[in-house]
N, C-alpha and C positions, 0 to 999 in steps of 0.2 A: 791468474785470473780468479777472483771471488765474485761469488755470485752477488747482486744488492736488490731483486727480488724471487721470486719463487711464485708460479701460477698454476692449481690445480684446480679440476674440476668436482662438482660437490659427488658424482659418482667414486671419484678414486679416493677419496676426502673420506666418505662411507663406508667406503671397501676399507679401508685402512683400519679406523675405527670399529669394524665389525670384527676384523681380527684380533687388533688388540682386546678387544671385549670379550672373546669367546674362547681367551687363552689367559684370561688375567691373572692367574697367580705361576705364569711361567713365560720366561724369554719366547717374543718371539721374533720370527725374521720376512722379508718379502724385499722385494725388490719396484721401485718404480722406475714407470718408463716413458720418455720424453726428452726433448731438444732443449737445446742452451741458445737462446736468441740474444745476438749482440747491436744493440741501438748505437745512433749515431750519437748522441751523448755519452756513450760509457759504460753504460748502464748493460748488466749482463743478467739477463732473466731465465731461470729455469721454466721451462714448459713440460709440465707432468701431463703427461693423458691417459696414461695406463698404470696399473698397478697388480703383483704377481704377489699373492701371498707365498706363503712356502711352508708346509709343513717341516714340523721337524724328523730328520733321521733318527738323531740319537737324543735317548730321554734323559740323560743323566744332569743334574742340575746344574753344571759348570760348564755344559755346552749347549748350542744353538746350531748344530749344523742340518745341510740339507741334501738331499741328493743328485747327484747330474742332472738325472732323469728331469730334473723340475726345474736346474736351471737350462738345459736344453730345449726344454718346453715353452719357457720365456724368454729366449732369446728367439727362438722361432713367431712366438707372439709378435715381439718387437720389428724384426725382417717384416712382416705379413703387413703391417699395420703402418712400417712404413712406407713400402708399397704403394697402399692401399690410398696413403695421405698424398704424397708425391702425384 
């Protein structure tokens, strides 16, 4: 399955963009969050509606990792919100 569009909203769109801008001269990492809607056509669309920046753990410049604690956190966002949608 390949995706053939991708829909986010101009909040996660910002958030994303606010990261990468306020980390620019180093990797950064985050996680988005949202459904893969499949049409009767074919056509298989990502639906972003959330997005999870992630600070970095380690500083060293050949890494980008992060820690549980934060993907734990996001994945808890993610359960909450689909809940919340449902």
């Amino acid at each position: 399955m390949s995706l053939t569009g991708v829909k986010m909203s101009e909040d996660v769109w910002l958030t994303c963009l606010t990261h990468a801008l306020s980390t620019e001269t180093e990797e950064i990492m985050g996680l988005l969050l949202g459904d893969i809607e499949h049409s009767k056509n074919g056509n298989v669309t990502a639906l972003i509606w959330g997005a999870s920046p992630q600070s970095r753990s380690d500083r060293r410049k050949d890494r980008v990792e992060t820690n549980p604690e934060q993907l734990a956190a996001a994945s808890a966002q993610a359960d909450i919100s689909l809940i919340l949608f449902m």
